[in-house]
C-alpha positions as CSV (number, residue, x, y, z in Angstrom):
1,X,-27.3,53.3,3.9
2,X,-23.4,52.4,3.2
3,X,-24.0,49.9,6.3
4,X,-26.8,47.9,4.1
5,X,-24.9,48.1,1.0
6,X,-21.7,47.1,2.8
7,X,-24.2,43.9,4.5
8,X,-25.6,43.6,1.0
9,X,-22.2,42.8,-0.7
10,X,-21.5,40.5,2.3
11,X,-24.5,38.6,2.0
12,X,-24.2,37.9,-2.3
13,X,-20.4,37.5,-1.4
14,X,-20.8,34.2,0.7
15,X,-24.2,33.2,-1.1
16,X,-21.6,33.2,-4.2
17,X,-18.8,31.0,-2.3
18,X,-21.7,28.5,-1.2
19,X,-22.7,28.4,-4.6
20,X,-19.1,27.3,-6.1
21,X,-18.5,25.1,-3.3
22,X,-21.8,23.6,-4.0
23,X,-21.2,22.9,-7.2
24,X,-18.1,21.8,-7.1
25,X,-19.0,18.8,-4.3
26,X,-22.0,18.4,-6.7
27,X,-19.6,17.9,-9.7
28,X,-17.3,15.7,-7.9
29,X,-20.4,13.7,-6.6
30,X,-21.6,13.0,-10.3
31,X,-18.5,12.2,-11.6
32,X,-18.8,9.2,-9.1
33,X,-21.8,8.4,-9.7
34,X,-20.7,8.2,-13.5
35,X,-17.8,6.3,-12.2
36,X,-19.4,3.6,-10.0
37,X,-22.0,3.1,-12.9
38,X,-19.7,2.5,-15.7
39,X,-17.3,0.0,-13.4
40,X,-21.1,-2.0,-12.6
41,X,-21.1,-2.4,-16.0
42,X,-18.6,-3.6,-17.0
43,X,-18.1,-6.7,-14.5
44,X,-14.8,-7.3,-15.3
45,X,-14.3,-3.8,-12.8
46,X,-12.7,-1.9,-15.2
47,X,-13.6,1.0,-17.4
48,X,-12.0,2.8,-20.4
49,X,-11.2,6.1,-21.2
50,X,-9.2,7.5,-24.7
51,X,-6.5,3.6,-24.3
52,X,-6.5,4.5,-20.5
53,X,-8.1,1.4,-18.2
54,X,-8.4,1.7,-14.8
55,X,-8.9,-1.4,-12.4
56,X,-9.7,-1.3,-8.5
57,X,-7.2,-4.5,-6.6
58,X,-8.5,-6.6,-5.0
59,X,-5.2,-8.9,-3.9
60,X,-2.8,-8.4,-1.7
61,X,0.4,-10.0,-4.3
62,X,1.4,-6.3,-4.9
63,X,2.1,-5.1,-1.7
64,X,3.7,-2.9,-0.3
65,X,4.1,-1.0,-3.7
66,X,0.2,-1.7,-4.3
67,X,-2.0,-2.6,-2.2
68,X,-5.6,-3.5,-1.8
69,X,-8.8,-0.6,-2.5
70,X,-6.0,0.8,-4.9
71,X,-7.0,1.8,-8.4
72,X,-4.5,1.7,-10.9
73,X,-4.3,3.3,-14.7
74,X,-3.1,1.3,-17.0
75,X,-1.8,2.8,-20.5
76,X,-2.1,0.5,-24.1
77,X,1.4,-0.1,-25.2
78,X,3.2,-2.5,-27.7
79,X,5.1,-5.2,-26.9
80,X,8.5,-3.8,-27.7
81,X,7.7,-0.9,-25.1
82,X,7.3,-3.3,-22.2
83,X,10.3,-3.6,-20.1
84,X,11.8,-5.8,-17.4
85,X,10.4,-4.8,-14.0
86,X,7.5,-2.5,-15.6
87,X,4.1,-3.3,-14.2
88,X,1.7,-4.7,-16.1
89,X,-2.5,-5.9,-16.0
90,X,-2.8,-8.9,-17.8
91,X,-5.9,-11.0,-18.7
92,X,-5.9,-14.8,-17.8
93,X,-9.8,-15.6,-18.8
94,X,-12.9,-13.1,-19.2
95,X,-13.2,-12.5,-15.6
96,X,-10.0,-12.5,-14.2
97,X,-7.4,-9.5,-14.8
98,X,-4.0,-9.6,-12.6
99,X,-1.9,-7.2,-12.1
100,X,2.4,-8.4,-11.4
101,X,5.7,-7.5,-12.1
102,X,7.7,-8.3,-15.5
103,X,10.6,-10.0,-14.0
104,X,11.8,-12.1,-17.4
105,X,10.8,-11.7,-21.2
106,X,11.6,-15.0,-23.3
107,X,10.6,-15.9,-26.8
108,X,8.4,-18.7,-27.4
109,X,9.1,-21.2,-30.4
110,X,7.4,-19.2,-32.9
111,X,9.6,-16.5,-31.9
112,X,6.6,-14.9,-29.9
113,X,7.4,-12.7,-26.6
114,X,6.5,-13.8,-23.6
115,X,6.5,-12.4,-20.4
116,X,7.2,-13.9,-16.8
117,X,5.8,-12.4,-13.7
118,X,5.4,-12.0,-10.5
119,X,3.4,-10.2,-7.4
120,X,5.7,-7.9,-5.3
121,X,4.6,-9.9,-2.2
122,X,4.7,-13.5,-3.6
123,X,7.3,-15.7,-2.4
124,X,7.5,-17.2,-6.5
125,X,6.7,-16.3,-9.8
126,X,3.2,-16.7,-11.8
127,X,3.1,-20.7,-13.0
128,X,2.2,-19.7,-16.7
129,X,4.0,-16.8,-18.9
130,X,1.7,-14.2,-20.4
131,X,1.1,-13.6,-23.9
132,X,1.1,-9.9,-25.4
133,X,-2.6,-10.6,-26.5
134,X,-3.6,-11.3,-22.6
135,X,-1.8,-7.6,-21.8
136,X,-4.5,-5.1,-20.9
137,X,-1.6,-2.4,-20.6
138,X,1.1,-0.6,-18.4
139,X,0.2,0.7,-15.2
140,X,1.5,4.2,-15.2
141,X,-1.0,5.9,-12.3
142,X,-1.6,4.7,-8.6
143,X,-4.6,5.9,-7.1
144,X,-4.4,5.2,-3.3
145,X,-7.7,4.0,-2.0
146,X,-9.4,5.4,-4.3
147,X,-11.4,2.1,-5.0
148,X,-12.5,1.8,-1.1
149,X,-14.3,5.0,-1.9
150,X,-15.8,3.5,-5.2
151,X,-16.9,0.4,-3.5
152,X,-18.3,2.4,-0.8
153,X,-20.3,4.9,-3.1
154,X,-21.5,1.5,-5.0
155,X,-22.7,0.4,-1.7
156,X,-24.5,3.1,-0.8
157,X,-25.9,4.5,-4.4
158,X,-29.1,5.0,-3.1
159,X,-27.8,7.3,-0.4
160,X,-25.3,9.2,-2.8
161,X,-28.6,9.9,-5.1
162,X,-30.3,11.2,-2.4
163,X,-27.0,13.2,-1.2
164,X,-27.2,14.5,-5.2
165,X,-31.1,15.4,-5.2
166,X,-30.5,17.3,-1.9
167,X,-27.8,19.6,-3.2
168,X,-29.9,20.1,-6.0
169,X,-32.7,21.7,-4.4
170,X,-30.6,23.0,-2.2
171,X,-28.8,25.0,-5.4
172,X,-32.1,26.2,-7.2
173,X,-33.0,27.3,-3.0
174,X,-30.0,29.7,-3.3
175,X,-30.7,30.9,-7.0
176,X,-34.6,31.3,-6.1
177,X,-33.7,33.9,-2.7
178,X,-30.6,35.5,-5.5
179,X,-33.5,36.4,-7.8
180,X,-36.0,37.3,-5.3
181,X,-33.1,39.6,-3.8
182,X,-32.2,41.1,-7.2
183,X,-36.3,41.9,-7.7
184,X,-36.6,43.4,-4.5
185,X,-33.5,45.6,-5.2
186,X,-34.9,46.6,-8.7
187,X,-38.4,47.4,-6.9
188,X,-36.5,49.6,-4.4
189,X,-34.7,51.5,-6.8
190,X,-37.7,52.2,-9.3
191,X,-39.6,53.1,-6.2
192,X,-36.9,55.3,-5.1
193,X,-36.9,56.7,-8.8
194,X,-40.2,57.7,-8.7
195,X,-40.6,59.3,-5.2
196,X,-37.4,61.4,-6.7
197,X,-39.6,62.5,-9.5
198,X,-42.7,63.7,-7.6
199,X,-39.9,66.4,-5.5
């Protein structure tokens, strides 16, 4: 009797750790999923969260400090916040975002700052000066590689949803047998109840 209890608690011990581990890979794989469908939204591959922008690179002008299938955060900040040598993502049309080096801030002849930059791995500096306007914000967060996996999961949506669906059944499997198991037990236990009675 103490063996099967003993086997009993085993058994719900490790259906319990497959259950968390389950769910968190299933937690992690929709926050991807979430991930990879807001950044094929927005084309400019970039998404927002609470003044925080993340952007995947896709250049190389930022090695060895940043380097390609990196994501970066960048944070909104005011002009009078950004420094020399603080790295910034900055807007040149619609479609194009770079991401360089302050290495010079100069007033224009309205008195408005501009910045000169520069890529890390580029020989000289960017031809034109940036505006404040153009300045999607401060990178404070390097994500290494992070963006090869994006890319990758964007890739291959069709076999992270079926990935998803999978550990889905696979879950309700697991809570299905737990409730069957819990039935069985309260059968046992009634049935032991009344045999008790009839003695």
């Amino acid at each position: 009797m103490k063996f099967d209890e003993t086997s009993i608690l085993k058994r719900k011990k490790r259906a319990k750790a497959i259950k968390i581990a389950l769910f968190i890979v299933l937690i992690l794989i929709l926050y991807n999923v979430i991930l990879v469908g807001i950044s094929s939204i927005n084309k400019d591959n970039s998404w927002s969260i609470f003044g925080y922008k993340a952007f995947i690179i896709t250049s190389e002008s930022m090695q060895p400090n940043i380097n390609v299938g990196d994501v970066i955060i960048t944070k909104n900040i005011s002009q009078d916040e950004i420094k020399i040598e603080d790295i910034i993502t900055f807007r040149r049309n619609e479609e194009l975002t770079t991401t360089h080096r302050v290495v010079d801030i100069k007033d224009d002849d309205k008195g408005n700052k501009q910045f000169i930059t520069k890529g890390d791995n580029n020989k000289t500096g960017d031809e034109e000066s940036v505006a404040y306007n153009q300045i999607e914000g401060k990178v404070v967060l390097r994500i290494p590689y992070l963006g090869n996996l994006i890319n990758f999961l964007e890739d291959n949506i069709v076999i992270l949803i079926i990935i998803l669906i999978l550990l889905i059944i696979l879950l309700i499997y697991i809570s299905n047998n737990e409730r069957k198991d819990k039935r069985r037990r309260k059968r046992e236990v009634e049935s032991k109840k009344e045999q008790s009675k009839k003695y």
